[in-house]
C-alpha positions as CSV (number, residue, x, y, z in Angstrom):
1,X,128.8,51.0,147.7
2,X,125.3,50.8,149.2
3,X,126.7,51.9,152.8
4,X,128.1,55.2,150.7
5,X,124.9,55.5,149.3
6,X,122.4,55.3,152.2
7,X,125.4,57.8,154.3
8,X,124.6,60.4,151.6
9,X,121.3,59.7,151.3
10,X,120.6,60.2,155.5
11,X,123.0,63.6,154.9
12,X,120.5,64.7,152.4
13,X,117.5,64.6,154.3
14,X,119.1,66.0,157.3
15,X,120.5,68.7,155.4
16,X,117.3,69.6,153.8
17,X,114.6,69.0,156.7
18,X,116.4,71.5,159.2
19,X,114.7,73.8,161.3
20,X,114.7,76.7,158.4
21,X,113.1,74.5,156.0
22,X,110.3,73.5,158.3
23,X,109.5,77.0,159.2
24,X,109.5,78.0,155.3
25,X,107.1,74.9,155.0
26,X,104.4,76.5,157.3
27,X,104.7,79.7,156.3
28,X,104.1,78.6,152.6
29,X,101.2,76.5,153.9
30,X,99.8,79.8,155.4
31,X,100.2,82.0,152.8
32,X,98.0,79.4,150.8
33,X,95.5,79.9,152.5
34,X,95.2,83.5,152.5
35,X,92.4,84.4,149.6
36,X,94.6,86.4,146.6
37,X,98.2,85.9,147.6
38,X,100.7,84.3,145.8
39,X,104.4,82.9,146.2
40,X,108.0,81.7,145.1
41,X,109.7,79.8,147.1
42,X,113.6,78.9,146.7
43,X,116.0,77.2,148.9
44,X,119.6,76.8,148.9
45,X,120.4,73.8,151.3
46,X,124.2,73.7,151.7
47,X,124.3,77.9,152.3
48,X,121.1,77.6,154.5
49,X,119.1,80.4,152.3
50,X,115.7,80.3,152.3
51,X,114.1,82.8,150.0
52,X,110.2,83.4,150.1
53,X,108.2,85.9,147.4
54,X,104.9,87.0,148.5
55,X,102.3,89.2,146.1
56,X,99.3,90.3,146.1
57,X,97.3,90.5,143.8
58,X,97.9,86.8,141.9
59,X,98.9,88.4,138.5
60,X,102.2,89.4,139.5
61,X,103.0,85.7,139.7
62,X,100.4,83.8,137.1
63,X,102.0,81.9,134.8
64,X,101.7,82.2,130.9
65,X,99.2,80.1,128.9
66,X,101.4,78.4,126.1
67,X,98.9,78.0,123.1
68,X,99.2,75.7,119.9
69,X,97.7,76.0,116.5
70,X,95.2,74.0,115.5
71,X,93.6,73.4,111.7
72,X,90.0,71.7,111.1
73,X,89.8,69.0,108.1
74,X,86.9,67.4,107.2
75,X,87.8,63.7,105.3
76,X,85.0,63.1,103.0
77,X,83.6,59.3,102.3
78,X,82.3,57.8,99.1
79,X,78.9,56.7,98.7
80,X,78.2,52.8,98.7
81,X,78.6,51.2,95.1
82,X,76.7,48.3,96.1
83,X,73.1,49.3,97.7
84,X,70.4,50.1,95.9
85,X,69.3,53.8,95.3
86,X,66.5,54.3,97.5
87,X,69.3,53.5,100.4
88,X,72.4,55.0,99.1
89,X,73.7,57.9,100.5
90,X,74.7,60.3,97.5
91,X,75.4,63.4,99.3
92,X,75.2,64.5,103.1
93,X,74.7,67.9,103.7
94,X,75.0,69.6,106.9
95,X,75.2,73.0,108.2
96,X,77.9,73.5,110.8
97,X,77.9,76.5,113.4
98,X,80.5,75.4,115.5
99,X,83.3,72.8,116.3
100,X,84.8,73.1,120.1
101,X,87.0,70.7,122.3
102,X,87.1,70.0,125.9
103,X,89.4,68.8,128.1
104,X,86.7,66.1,130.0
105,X,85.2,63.7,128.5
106,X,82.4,63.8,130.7
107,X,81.6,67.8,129.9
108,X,77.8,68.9,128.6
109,X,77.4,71.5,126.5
110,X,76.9,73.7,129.7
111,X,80.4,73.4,130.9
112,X,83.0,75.9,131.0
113,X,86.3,75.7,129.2
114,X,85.2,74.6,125.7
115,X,87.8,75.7,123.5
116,X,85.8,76.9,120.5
117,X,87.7,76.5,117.2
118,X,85.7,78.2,114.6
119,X,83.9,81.3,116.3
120,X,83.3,82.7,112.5
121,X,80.8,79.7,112.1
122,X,78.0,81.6,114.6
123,X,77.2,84.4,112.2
124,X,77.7,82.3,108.9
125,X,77.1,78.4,109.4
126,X,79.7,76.7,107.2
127,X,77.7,74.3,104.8
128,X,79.3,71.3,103.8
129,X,79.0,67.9,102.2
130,X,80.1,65.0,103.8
131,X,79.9,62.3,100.8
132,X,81.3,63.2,97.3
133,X,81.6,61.0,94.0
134,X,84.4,60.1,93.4
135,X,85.9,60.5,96.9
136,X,88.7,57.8,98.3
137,X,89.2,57.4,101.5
138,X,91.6,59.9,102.3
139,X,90.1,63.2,100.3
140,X,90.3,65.9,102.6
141,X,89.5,69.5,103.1
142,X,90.2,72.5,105.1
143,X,87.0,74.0,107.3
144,X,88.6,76.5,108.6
145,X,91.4,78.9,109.3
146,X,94.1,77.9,111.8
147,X,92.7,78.5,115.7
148,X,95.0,79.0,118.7
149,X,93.9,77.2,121.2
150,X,95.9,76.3,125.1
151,X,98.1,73.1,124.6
152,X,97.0,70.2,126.7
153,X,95.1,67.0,126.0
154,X,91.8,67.4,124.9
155,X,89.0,64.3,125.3
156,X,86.0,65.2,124.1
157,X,84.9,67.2,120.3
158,X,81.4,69.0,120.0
159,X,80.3,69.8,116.7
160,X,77.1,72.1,116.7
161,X,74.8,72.0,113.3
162,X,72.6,75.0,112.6
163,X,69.3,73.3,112.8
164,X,67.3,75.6,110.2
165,X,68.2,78.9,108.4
166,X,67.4,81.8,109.9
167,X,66.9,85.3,108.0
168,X,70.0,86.4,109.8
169,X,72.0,83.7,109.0
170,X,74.3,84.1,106.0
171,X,75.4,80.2,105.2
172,X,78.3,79.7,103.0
173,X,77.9,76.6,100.5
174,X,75.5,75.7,98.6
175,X,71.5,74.9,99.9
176,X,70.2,71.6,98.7
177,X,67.8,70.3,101.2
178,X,64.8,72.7,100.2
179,X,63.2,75.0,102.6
180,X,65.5,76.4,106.0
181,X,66.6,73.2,106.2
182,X,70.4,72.8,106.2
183,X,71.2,69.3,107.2
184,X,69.6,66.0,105.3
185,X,70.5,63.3,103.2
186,X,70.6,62.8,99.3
187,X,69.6,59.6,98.2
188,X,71.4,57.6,95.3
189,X,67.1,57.9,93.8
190,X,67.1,61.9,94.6
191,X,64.7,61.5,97.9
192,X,65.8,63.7,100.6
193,X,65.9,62.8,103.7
194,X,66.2,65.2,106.7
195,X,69.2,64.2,109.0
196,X,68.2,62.8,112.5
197,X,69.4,65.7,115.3
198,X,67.9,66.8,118.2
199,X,65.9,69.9,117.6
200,X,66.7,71.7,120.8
201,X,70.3,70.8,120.8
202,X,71.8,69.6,117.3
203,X,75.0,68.5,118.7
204,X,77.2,65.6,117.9
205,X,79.2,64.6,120.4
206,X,82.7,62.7,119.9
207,X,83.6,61.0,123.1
208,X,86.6,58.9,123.8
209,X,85.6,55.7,122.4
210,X,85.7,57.8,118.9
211,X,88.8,59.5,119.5
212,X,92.3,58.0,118.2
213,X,93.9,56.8,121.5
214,X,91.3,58.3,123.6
215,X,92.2,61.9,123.7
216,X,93.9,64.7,121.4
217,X,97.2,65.5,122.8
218,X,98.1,69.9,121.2
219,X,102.0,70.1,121.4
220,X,102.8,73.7,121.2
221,X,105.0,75.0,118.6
222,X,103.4,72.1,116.3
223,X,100.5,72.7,113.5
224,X,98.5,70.1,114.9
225,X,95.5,69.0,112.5
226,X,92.3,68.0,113.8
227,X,91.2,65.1,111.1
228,X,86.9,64.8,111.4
229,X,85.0,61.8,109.4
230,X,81.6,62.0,109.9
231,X,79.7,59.8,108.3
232,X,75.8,58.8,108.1
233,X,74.0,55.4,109.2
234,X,70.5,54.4,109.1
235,X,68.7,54.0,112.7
236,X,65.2,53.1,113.8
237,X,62.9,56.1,114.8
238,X,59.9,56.3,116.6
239,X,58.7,59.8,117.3
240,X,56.2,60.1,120.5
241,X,52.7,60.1,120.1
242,X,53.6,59.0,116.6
243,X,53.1,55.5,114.0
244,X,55.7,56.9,112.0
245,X,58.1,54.6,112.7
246,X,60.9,53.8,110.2
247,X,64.8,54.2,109.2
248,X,66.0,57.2,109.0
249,X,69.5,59.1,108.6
250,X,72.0,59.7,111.9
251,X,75.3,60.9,111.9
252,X,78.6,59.0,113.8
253,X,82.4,60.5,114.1
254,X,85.4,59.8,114.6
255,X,88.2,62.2,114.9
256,X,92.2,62.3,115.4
257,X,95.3,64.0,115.0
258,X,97.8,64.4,112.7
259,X,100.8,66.2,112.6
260,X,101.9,69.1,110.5
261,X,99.8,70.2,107.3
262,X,99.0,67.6,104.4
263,X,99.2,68.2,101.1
264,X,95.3,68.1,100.6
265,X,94.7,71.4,101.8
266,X,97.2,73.2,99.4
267,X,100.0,74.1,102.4
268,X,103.4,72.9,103.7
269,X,104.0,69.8,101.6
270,X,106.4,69.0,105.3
271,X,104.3,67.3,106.8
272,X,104.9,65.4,110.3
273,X,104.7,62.0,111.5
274,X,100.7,61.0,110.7
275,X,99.6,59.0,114.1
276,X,100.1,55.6,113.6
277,X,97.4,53.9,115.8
278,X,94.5,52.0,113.5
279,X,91.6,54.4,113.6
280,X,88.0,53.9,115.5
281,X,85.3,52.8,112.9
């Protein structure tokens, strides 16, 4: 048996390495170098026929995107039972213009190819609370419509806050911070406390580490819901040129995938297989 099977295995590779198939080879090498040319290339070993499609410009040979739809949840937390008032978080209350994915994990907000997910946020930030009496774990709800995005894997999330209200903003949900500002902290005593973001850039950034398994993986032809916890902690802060040093209130994330559309969000009770890998905390 293994003499049969390195006979036909030699006849292979003489059959396929022939003279024809080198000189395809080369030419298929040349053509890729030539700027704005594309081709197919077929062969038919045991007949000897080579076939080779050359066109110009690209488009009559670029392959189709195949996109996947994704849906935005936001799972709400419930506010510590056991700390005292002047530390408890009662609501969190952020102003979100924009929630995008990337492929890299390693991508600044100046890279190309962020796939944005909610492009109605620019015009009208999306205001929403974060902690709600009464909440379990697993209270979810829907940010946004469904987005079609290309389906790959996906290893970084961006979620960009409005950092104050503008006069041509128009922000959907209610304004509790005072002032233009649209993302602080309300404590269990009724202090409010602005949320901790860079001014110049109020971005939070989910990296791998905060990512179910590392990475989002978009099957196409499958609603594919993006699940986004974000939650506040207290950090020390020292402003420059400053002595006001002191706790105050940042934001972590963690997000992941799940399958189908839950029954939170009022649609298709059929939902998939939830992802069964313990989540980052």
């Amino acid at each position: 048996m293994r003499l049969i099977f390195t006979e036909n295995t030699r006849r292979f590779c003489r059959d396929s390495w022939d003279l024809p198939f080198h000189v395809a080879l080369v030419f298929a090498v040349c053509l890729t170098a030539c700027n704005n040319t594309c081709f197919t290339f077929n062969s038919n070993p045991p007949t000897g026929t080579i076939n080779i499609k050359a066109s110009n410009p690209p488009p009559v040979c670029s392959l189709t995107k195949v996109t996947s739809a994704v849906r935005l949840l936001v799972q709400t937390v419930p506010p510590c039972t056991s700390c005292s008032e002047s530390v408890r978080f009662q609501h969190v209350f952020v102003g979100i213009r924009g929630i995008d994915i990337h492929a890299s994990s390693t991508a600044d907000d100046n890279s190309p190819d962020w796939q944005e997910l909610t492009p109605q946020f620019a015009k009208q930030p999306l205001r929403v609370d974060l902690m709600r009496d009464g909440a379990d774990q697993g209270t979810r709800e829907s940010l946004s419509e469904i987005a079609a995005i290309p389906a790959g894997a996906y290893r970084q999330v961006r979620v960009r806050f409005a950092a104050a209200l503008s006069s041509k903003d128009e922000v959907a949900g209610q304004i509790a911070c005072g002032g233009t500002s649209l993302n602080c902290a309300v404590m269990g005593d009724g202090t409010i406390r602005p949320i901790l973001l860079d001014v110049a850039s109020p971005v939070l950034h989910i990296t791998p580490e905060r990512i179910t398994g590392g990475f989002l993986l978009v099957f196409p032809d499958i609603e594919n819901n993006l699940v986004l916890e974000m939650k506040p902690i207290w950090t020390w802060f020292a402003p420059a040129n400053s002595r006001d040093i002191g706790l105050r209130p940042m934001l972590t994330a963690n997000a992941w995938f799940e399958r189908g559309a839950p029954d939170e969000v009022g649609t298709s009770a059929d939902a998939v297989d939830q992802l069964s890998s313990p989540r980052v905390r």
